[in-house]
C-alpha positions as CSV (number, residue, x, y, z in Angstrom):
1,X,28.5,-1.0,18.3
2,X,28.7,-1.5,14.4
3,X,26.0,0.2,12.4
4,X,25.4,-2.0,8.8
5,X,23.2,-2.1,6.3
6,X,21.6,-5.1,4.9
7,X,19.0,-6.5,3.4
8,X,16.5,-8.7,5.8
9,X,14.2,-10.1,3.4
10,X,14.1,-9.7,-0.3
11,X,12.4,-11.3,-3.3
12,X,14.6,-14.3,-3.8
13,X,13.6,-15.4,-0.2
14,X,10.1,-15.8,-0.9
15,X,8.8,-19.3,-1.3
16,X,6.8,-19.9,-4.0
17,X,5.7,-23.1,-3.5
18,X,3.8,-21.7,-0.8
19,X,2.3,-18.2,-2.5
20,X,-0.8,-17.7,-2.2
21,X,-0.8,-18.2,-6.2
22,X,1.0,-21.6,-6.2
23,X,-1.0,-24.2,-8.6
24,X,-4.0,-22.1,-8.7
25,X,-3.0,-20.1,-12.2
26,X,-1.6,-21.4,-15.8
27,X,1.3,-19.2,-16.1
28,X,4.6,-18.8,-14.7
29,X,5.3,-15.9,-12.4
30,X,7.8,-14.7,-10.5
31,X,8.3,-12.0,-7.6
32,X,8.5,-8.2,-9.0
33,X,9.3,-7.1,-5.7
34,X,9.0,-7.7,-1.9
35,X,8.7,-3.9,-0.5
36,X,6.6,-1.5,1.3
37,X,6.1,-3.6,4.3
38,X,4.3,-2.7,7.2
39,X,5.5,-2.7,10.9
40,X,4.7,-3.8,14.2
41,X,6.1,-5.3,17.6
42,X,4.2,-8.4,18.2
43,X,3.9,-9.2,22.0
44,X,6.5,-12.0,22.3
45,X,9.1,-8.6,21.4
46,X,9.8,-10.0,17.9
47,X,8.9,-7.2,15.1
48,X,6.2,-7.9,12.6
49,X,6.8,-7.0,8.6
50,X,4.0,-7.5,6.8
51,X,5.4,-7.3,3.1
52,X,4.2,-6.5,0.2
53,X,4.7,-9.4,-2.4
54,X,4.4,-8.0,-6.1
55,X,4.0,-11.6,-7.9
56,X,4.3,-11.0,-11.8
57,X,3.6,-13.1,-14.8
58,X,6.9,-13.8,-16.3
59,X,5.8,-13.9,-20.0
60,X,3.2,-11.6,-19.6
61,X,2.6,-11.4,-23.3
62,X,2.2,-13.7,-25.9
63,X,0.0,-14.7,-29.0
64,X,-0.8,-10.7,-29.6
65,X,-2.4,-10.2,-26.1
66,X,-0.9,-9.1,-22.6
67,X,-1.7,-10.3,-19.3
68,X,-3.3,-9.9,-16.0
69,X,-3.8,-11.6,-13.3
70,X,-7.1,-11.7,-11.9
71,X,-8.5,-12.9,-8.5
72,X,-12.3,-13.9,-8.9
73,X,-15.1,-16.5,-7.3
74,X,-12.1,-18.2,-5.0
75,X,-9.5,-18.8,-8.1
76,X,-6.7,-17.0,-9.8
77,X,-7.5,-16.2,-13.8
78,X,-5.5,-14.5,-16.4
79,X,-7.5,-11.7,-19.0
80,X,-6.3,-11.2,-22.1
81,X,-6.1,-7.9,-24.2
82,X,-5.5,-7.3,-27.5
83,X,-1.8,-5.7,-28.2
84,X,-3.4,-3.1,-30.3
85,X,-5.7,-1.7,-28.1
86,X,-3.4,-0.9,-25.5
87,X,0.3,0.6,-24.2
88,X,2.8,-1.5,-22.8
89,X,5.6,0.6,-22.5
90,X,5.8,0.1,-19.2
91,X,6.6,-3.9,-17.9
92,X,4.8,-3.2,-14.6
93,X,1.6,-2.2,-16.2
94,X,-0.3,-1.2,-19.6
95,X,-2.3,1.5,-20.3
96,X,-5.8,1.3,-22.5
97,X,-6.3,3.1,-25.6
98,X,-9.4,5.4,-26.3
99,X,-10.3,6.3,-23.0
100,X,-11.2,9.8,-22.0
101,X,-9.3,9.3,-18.2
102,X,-6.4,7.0,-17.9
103,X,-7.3,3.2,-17.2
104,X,-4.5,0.5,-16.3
105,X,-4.3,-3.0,-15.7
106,X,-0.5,-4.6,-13.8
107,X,1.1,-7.4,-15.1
108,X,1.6,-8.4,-11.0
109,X,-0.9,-9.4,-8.2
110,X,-0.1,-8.4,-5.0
111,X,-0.7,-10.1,-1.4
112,X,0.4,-9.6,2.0
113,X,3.0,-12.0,3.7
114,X,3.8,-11.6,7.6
115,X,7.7,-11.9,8.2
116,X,8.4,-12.2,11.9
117,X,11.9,-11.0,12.8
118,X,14.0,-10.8,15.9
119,X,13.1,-8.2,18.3
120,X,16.1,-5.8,17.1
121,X,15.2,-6.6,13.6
122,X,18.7,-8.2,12.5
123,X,17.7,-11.9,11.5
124,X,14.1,-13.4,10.1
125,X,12.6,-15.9,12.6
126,X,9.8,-17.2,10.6
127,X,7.9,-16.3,7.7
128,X,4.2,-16.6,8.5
129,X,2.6,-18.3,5.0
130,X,-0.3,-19.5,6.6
131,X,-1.2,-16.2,7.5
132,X,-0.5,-14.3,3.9
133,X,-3.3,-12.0,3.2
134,X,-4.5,-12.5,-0.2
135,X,-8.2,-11.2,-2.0
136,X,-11.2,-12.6,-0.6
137,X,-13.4,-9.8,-2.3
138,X,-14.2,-8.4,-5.5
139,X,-12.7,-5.1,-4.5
140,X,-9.4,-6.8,-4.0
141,X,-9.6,-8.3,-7.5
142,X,-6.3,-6.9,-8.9
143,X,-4.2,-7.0,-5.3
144,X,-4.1,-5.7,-1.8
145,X,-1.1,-3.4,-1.8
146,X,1.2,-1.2,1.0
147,X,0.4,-2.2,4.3
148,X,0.3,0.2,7.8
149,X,-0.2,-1.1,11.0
150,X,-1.0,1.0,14.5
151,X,-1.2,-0.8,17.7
152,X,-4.1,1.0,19.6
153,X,-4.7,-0.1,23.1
154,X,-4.5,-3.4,23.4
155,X,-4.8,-4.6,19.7
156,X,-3.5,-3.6,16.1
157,X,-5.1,-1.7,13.1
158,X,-4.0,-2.3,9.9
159,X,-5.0,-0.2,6.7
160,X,-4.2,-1.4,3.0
161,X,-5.1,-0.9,-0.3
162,X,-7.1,-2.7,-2.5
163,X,-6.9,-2.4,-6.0
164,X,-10.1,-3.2,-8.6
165,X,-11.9,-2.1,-11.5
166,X,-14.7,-0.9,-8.9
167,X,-12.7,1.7,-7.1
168,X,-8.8,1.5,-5.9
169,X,-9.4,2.4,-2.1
170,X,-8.7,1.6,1.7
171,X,-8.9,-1.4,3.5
172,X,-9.1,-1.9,7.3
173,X,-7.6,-5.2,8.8
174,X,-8.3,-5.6,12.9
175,X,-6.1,-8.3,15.2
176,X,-5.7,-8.9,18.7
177,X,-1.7,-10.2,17.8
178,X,-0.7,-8.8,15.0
179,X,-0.5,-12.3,12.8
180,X,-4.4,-13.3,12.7
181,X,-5.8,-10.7,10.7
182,X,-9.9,-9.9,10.5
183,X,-10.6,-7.7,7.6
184,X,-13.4,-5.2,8.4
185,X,-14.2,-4.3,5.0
186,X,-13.3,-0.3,2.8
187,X,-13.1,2.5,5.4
188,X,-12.0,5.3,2.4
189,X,-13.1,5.2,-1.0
190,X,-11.6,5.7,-4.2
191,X,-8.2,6.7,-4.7
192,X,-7.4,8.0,-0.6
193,X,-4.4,5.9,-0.1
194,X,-1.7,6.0,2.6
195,X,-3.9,5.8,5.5
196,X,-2.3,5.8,8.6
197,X,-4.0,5.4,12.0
198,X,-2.4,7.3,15.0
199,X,-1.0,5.6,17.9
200,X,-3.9,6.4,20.8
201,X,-7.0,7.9,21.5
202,X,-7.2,11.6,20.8
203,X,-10.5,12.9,23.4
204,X,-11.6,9.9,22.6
205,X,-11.7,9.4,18.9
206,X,-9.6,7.7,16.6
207,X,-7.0,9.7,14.4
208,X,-5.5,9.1,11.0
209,X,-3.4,10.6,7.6
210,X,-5.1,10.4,4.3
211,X,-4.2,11.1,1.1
212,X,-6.7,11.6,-1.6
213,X,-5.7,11.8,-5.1
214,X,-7.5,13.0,-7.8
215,X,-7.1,13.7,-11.9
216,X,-6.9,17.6,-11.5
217,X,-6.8,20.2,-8.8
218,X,-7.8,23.7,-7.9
219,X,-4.9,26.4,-8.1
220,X,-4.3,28.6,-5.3
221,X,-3.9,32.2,-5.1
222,X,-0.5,33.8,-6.7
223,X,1.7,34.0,-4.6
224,X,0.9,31.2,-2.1
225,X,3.3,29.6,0.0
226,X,1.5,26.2,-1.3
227,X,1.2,24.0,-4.1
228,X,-2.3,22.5,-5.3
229,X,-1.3,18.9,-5.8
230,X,-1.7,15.5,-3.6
231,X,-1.4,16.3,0.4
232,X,-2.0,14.5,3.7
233,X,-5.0,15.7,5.2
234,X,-6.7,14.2,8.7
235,X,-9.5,12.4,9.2
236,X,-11.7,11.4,12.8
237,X,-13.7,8.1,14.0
238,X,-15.5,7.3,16.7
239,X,-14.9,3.3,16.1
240,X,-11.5,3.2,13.8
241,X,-14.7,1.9,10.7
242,X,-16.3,5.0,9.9
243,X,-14.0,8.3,9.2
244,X,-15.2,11.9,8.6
245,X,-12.6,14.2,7.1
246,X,-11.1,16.9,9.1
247,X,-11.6,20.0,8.2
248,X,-8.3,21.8,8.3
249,X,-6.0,21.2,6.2
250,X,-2.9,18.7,7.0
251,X,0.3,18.7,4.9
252,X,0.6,20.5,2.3
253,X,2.7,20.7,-0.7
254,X,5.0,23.8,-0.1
255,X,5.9,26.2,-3.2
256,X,9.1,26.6,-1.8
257,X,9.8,22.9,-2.1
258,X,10.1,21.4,-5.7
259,X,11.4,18.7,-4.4
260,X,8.4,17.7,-2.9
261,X,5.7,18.6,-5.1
262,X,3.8,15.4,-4.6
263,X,3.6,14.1,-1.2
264,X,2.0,11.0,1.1
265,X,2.3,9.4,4.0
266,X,5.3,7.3,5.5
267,X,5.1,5.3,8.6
268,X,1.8,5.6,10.8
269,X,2.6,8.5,13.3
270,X,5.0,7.4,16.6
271,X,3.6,8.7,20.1
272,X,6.4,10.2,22.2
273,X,6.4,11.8,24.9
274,X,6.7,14.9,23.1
275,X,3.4,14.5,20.5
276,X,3.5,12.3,17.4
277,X,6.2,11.6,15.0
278,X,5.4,12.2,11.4
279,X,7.2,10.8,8.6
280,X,6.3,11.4,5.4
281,X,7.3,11.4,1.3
282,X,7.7,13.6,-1.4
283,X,8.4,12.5,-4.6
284,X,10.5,15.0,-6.9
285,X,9.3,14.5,-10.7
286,X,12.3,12.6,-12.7
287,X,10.4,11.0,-15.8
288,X,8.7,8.1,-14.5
289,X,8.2,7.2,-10.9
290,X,10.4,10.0,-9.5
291,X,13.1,10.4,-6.7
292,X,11.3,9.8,-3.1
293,X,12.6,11.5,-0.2
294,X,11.5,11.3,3.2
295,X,10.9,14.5,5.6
């Protein structure tokens, strides 16, 4: 057998006559990226991604202002902001001036588009636009983002987040196939991303990784083998809707690790016959995003 690499769906593949977005705003865009897809084996065999479409405005400043793209009463808008009242340093994103706590706005929308692919994963079958996941509420105003999907039983959960001036928090998406998806509304609030659901019951109950975030953190103790920061922590539910934290702590950032100072979850855990399979991300700090690694 010959192992390759190689690309199965990128941004030039997307259609965008058929984006969510098509017709419905005044500007041109054009796709920023076509990543962090979710993933699932539908029950024909074929794998599921559900992909993460980064739609950006391609101008998005002009006449002194910059961009953003705004979902809102059933239509697409564009807000405009003054170019001397914010940063734009960064093409993905600006920053407002004269806040006390940082506050952003993208140049991009994101939605959700299911890519169905051949059961080994080597060629696209179909690409599932009547099913793209797009905002329907105000808490997805800015873009539904990063997809995870567990298949519990006999149907799937998915987890997402949605992005707003409200809160930026997790969604929970139900389906019986993984292609028609229900969406049950926030399960986490503000800033706990990277949920993902365990495979199975656990006595019972429903399992997942969280990772809350926050603007500062408690130090602890010299000496310590950890490192306050970002970590994955667990959380229980009786009905996969409504989660209490756990109350031991998960993964932590390890002092001994620089590398992976900041840290969140991968892929939703993998039952085995052995337990569950964990695989997560730390991000080493290397100016701007950083270099991600997984463990």
């Amino acid at each position: 057998m010959i192992l390759r690499d190689r690309l199965v769906f990128t941004p030039n593949d997307v259609d965008f006559a058929r984006s969510p977005l098509a017709g419905r705003i005044d500007a041109e865009t054009y796709v920023l990226g076509a990543f962090n897809p979710g993933l699932a084996r539908l029950t024909n065999g074929n794998l599921l991604l559900m992909v993460r479409v980064a739609e950006a405005l391609r101008t998005p400043i002009w006449r002194g202002h910059v961009h953003a793209i705004r979902w809102a009463d059933d239509c697409y808008q564009l807000d405009a902001w003054p170019l001397d009242a914010v940063d734009t340093s960064d093409p993905r994103s600006f920053r407002r001036y004269g806040q006390d706590w940082p506050v952003f706005g993208l140049t991009s929308l994101s939605w959700l588009l299911p890519v169905e692919l051949t059961s080994d994963g080597d060629a696209v079958v179909a690409v599932h636009y009547d099913r793209a996941i797009e905002p329907v509420a105000p808490y997805q105003c800015y873009g539904i983002e990063d997809a995870r999907i567990a298949q519990v039983g006999d149907g799937y959960l998915m987890t997402a987040c949605a992005v707003s001036p409200e809160r930026q928090c997790t969604i929970l998406y139900s389906s019986a196939n993984a292609l028609d998806w229900q969406l049950e509304g926030i399960v986490l609030d503000h800033q706990n991303k990277d949920m993902l659901i365990f495979q199975g019951l656990i006595g019972g109950h429903y399992w997942a990784q969280t990772r809350p975030l926050g603007d500062g953190y408690f130090a602890y103790p010299p000496g310590s083998p950890w490192c306050a920061g970002p970590s994955i922590n667990l959380a229980t539910s009786p009905d996969a809707r409504h989660w209490k934290p756990h109350e031991q702590p998960g993964i932590r950032p390890a002092a001994s690790m620089p590398a992976a100072v900041r840290i969140g979850g991968g892929a939703p855990p993998i039952l085995t016959t052995a337990g569950w399979l964990s695989l997560w991300h730390g991000v080493e700090p290397n100016g701007g995003v950083g270099i991600y690694r997984t463990y």
